[in-house]
N, C-alpha and C positions, 0 to 999 in steps of 0.2 A: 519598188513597183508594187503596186496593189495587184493583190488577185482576193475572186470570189470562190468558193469553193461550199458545196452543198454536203450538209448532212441533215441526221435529225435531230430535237428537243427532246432533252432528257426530263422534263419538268413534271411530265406527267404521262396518263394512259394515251392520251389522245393520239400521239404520232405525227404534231406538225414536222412541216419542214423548214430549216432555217439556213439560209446563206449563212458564213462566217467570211469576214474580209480581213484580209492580213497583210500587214506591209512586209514585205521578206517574208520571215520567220517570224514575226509575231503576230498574234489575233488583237484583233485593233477592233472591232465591234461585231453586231450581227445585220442581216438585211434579209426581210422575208422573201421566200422563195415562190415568187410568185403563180408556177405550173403546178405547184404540189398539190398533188389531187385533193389532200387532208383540210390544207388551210389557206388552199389559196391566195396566197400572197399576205395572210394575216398572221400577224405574230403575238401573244402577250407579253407581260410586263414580265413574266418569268421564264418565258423561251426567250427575249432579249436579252435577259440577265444569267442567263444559263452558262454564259462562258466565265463568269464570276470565279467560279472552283477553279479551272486551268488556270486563269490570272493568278491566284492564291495558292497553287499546286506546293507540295511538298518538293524539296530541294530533293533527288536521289543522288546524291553522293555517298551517305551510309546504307545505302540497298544492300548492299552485299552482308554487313555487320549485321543490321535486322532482321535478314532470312537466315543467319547463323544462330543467332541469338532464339528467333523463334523457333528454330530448326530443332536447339536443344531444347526450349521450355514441350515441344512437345514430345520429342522420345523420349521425354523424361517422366513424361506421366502417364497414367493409367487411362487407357483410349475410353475405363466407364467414365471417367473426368471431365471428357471433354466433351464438347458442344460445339459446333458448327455451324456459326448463321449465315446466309444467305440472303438476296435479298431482289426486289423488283428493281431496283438501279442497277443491277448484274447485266449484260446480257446473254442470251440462249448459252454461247458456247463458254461464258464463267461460267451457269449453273450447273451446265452438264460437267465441267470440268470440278469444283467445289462441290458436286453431288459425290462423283467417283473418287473425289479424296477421301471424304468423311464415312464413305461404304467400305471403304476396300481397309480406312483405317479400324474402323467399328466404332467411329466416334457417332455421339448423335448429331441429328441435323435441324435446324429449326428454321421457320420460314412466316414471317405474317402479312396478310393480305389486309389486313386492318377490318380482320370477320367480317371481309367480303370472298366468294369462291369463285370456280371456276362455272361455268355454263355453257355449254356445248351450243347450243344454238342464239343467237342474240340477233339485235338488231343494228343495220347500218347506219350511219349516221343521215344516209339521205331518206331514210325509216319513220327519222327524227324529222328531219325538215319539212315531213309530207304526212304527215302523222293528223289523223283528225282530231286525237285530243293528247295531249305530253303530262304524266305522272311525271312530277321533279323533286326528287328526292336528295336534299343538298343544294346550297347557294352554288348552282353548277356556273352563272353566268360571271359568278364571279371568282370560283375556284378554279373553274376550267372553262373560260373565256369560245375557243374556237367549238366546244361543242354548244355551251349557251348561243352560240350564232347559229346553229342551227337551230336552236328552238326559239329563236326568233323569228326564223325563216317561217316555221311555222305558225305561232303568231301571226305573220303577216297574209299565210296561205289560210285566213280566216281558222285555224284550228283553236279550240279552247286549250287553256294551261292550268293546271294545278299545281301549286308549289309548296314545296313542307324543305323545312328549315329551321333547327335549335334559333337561328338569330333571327331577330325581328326587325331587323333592320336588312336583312337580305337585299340582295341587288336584283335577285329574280322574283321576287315581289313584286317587282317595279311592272314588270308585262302579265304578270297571272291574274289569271281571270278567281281563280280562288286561294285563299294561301292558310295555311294553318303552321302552328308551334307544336304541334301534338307527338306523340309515338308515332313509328312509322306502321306502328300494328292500327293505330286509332286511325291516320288517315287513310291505310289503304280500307279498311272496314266503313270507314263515311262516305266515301266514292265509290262503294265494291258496286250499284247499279251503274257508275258513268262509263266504266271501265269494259270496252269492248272490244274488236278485231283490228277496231279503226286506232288504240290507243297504243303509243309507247310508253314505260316506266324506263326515266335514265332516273341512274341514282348513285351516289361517292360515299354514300355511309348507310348503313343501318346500326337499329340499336341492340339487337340479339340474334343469335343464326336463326331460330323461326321466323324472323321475319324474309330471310332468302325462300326457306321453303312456301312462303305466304305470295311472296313475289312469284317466282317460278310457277305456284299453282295459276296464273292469273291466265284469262281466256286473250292475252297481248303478247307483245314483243318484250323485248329488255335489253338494257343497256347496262352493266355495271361500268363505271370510270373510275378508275385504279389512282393512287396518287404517284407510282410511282411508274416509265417505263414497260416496263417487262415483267410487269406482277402475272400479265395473263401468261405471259411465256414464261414465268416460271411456276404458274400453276399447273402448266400444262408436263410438269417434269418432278414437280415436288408437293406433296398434300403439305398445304399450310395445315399451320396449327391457330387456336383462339387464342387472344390474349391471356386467358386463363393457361393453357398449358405453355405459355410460353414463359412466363412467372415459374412456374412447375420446371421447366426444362433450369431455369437459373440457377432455382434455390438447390438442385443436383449437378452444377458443374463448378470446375476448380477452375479449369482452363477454359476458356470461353476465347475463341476465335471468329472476328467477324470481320463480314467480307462486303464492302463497298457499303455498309448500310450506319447508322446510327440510335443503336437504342439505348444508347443515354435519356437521346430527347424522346425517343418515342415510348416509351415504358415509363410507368410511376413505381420505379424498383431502388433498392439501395444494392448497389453493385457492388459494393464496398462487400460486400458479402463474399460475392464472386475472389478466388485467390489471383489468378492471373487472368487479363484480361491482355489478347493481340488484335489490333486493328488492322486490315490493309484498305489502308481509302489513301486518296488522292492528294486531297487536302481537307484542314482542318474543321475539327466538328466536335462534339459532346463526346461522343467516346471517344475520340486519339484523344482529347485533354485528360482522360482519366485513364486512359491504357499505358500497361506496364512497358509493350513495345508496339513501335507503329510502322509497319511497313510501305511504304511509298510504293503506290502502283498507276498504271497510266489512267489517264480519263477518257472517257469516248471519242474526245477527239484528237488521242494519238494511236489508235486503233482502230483497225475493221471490226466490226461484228453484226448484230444483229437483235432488235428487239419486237415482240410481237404487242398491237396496240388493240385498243379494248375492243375493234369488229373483229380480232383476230388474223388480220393481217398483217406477215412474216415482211420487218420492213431490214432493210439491211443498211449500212453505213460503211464507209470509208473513212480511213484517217484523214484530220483536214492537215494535220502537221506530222512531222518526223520526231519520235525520239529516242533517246538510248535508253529510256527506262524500260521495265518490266510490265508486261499488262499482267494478272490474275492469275491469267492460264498459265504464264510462263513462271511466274512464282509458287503456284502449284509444283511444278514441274521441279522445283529445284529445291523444296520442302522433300517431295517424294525419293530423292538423291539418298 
């Protein structure tokens, strides 16, 4: 028998919501959730694909050998050794739970927001939709789909668009009224007269931390969109660091344990460096293929939790299936043993 059953997209900041359909026990596709305030009933190509990972989950049948095995690689070494990463695919209650492991053990902790931070006051998405004129920082419409519909919205509420984007073949080019290749320092400095009360800045990258403090000074609203979930909820719990000190945290750890994230692909580092390297992620990715061991832990959709999304609203989820694996918190938990 089919049933539907509602959570959220891990794909990114934004916070859709996605039906998941499942025959029995198994996730047989996704269906957008039509009421969801976020995205009304629209999905992308990568909140569809989002149950991708669960399909490919790690078998846990050696759970128990891998949290022994890691159990000993780290009493065995010296807590200055070790490194703790964390990551915006966590949600709230892993960070807090892989905060309190790596404090209480005196390991360090790293975290990257992809030198973007946190920002206490922002703008809503329907900010975005009604905005007299949209600063667009990042092919948004086509990185992150559901909020580019809002700023089409606004486009069509006669607002001007400015668009800045590394690629010149951007998808949000396509509705700007101006578009440039420059720095984000040179395009906020070209527009600094257009830029007023009436204006939001959404933006998925900058090219150096002054350019936050250049944004933040701005007489507007703001948006940063996070690539991953719960980067704002985990900013809200852990100071990331730049990719420069996170390089720095590498090149001083032996043991390097990392939690639901992959910096293999996200860092330009030779890890080979690194002496031991544990992963606990779901399924497979750049770092389990080079990790000495890999912990199988659950995915979002065999657990409750909760992620916060880039207006900073605390959204919470339900498991949509049952299983006997371990989620994070509970592997935490049996590390600490």
């Amino acid at each position: 028998m089919f049933e539907i059953k509602h959570t959220l997209c891990p794909s990114c900041s934004v916070g859709c919501g996605i039906n998941v359909i499942l025959d029995g026990e198994e996730i047989v596709g996704t269906f957008p959730y039509k009421r969801h305030p976020v995205n009304a009933g629209k999905n992308c190509l990568n909140g569809r694909n989002s149950i991708d990972c669960f399909k490919n989950k790690f078998e846990s049948d050696d759970v128990a050998k891998a949290i022994a095995d890691a159990s000993n690689e780290i009493k065995s070494a010296n807590a200055s050794d070790v490194t703790v990463i964390c990551s915006g695919n966590d949600s709230v209650e892993e960070i807090e739970a892989i905060k309190d492991f790596a404090e209480s053990n005196g390991f360090d902790i790293g975290f990257y927001a992809n030198n973007l931070k946190n920002f206490d006051d922002v703008a809503s998405y329907d900010d975005v939709a009604h905005a007299g004129k949209v600063f667009v920082i990042g092919d948004l419409l086509y990185e992150n789909p559901l909020i580019g519909r809002r700023i089409v919205h606004a486009k069509q509420n006669d607002a001007k668009i400015y668009a800045l984007s590394k690629n010149e073949k951007a998808v949000t080019f396509n509705i700007a009224d101006e578009i440039s290749n420059s720095s984000v320092q040179e395009f906020l400095d070209g527009f600094k007269g257009e830029i007023d009360d009436s204006s939001v800045v959404v933006f998925n990258y900058v090219d150096e931390a002054d350019d936050l403090d250049k944004i933040e000074s701005l007489n507007c609203k703001i948006l940063p969109v996070f690539s991953k979930p719960n980067t704002k909820g985990a900013l809200n719990i852990i100071d990331s660091k730049s990719a420069d000190e996170m390089v720095e945290l590498f090149d001083n750890t032996k043991l390097l344990l990392v939690f639901n994230d992959d910096v293999v692909d996200e860092f330009d580092y030779d890890f080979t460096k690194v002496s031991k390297i544990i992963s606990f992620a779901c399924c497979e990715n750049d770092t389990t293929k080079i990790a000495d061991i890999v912990v199988p832990v659950k995915s979002w959709l065999e657990q409750d939790g909760s992620f916060v999304n880039a207006m900073g609203d605390v959204q919470n989820f339900n498991s949509v299936v049952e299983s006997d694996g371990l989620g994070i918190v509970e592997v935490i938990g049996e590390l600490n043993k």
